[in-house]
C-alpha positions as semicolon CSV with decimal commas, in nm:
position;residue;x (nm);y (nm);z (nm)
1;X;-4,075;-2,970;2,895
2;X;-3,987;-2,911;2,523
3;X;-3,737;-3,074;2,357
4;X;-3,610;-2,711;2,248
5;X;-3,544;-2,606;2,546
6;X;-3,297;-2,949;2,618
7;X;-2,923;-2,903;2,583
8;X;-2,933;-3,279;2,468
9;X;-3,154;-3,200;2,181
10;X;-2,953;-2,921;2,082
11;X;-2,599;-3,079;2,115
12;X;-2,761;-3,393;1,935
13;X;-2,899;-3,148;1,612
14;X;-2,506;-2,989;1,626
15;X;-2,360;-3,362;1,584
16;X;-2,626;-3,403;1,320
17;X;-2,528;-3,088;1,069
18;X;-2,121;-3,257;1,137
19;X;-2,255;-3,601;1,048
20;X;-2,377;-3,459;0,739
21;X;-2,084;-3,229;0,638
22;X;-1,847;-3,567;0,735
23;X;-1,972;-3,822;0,530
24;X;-1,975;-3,550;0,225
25;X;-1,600;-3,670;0,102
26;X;-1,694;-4,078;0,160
27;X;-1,716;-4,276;-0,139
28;X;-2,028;-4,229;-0,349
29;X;-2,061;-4,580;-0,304
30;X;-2,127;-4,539;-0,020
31;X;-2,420;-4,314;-0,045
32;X;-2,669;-4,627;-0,007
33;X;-2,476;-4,777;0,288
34;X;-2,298;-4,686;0,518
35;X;-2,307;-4,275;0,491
36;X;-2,713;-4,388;0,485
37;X;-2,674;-4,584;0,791
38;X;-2,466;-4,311;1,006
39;X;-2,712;-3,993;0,871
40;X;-2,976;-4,175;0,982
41;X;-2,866;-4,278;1,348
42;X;-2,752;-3,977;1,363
43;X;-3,107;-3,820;1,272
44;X;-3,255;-4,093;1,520
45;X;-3,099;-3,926;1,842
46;X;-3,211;-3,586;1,856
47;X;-3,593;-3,774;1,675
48;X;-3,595;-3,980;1,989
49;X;-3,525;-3,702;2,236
50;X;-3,843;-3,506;2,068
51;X;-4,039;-3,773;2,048
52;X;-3,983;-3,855;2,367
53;X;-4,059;-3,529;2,531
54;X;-4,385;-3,494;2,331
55;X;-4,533;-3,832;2,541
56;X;-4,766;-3,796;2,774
57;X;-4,598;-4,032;3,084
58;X;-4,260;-4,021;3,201
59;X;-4,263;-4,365;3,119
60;X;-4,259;-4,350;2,734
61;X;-3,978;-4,062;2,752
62;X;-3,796;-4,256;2,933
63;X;-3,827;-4,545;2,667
64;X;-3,744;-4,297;2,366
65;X;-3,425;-4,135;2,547
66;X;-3,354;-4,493;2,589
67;X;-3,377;-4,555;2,238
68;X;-3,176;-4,228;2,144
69;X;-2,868;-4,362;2,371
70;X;-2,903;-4,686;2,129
71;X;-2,893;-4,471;1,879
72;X;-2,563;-4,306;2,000
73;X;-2,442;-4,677;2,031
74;X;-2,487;-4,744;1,697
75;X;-2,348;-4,438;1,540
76;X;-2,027;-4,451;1,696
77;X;-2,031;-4,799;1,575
78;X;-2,082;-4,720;1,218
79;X;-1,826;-4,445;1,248
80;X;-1,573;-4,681;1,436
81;X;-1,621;-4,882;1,030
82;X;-1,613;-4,608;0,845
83;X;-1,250;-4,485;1,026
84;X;-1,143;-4,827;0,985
85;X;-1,192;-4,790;0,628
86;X;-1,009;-4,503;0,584
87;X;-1,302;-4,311;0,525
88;X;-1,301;-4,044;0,756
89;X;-1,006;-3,914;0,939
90;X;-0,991;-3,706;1,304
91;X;-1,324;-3,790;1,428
92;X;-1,196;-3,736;1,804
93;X;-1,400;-3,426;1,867
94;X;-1,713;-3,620;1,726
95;X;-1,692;-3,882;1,939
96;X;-1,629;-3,650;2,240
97;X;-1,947;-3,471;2,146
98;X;-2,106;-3,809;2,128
99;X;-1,996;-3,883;2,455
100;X;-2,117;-3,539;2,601
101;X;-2,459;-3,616;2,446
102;X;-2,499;-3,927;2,605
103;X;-2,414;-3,839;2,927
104;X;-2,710;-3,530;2,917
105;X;-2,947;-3,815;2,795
106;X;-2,828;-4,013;3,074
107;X;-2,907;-3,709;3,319
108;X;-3,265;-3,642;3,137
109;X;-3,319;-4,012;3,245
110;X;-3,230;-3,996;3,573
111;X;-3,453;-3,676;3,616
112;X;-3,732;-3,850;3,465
113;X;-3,725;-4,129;3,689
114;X;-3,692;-3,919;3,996
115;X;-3,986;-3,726;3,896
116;X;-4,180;-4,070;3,820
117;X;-4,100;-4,165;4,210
């Protein structure tokens, strides 16, 4: 399997290029904090995802789409702050993408573990 090929990798490099084009307009700041902090989780997921497909055991893919759902965790925490702080508005559909990607990563989890069996 290539990551490619994986909706989850795809969706999670779509979120990315928003990420990127959202924390644009925050303060410049910012630039060294928390727009650093939610570019990079957001980098992390689809990262993980490849990195994880690239392992030889279904084992260590598991642990990296593991560590892409963190990932997920912690972006939507850091953008939870940042709409607290007025510095994004109408990040709804974000989140719901968010949501959708961690729900395929869930599913390439679940089929990784099944094929493990």
């Amino acid at each position: 399997m290539t990551h490619k090929n994986l909706d989850a990798w795809k969706e999670a490099i779509k979120l990315t290029i928003e990420i990127y084009t959202l924390t644009k307009s925050f303060p410049k700041e910012e630039l060294y904090g928390i727009t650093n902090q939610i570019r990079r989780s957001a980098v992390s997921i689809p990262s993980n995802i490849a990195e994880g497909c690239a392992r030889q055991t279904a084992k260590e893919t598991i642990q990296f789409l593991h560590i892409a759902l963190g990932s997920a965790a912690e972006l939507e925490t850091q953008l939870i702050i940042a709409n607290e702080l007025k510095y994004s508005k109408d990040t709804n559909e974000i989140f719901n993408t968010l949501n959708h990607i961690r729900k395929l990563v869930v599913g390439l989890i679940k089929f990784q573990k099944a094929k493990n069996e």
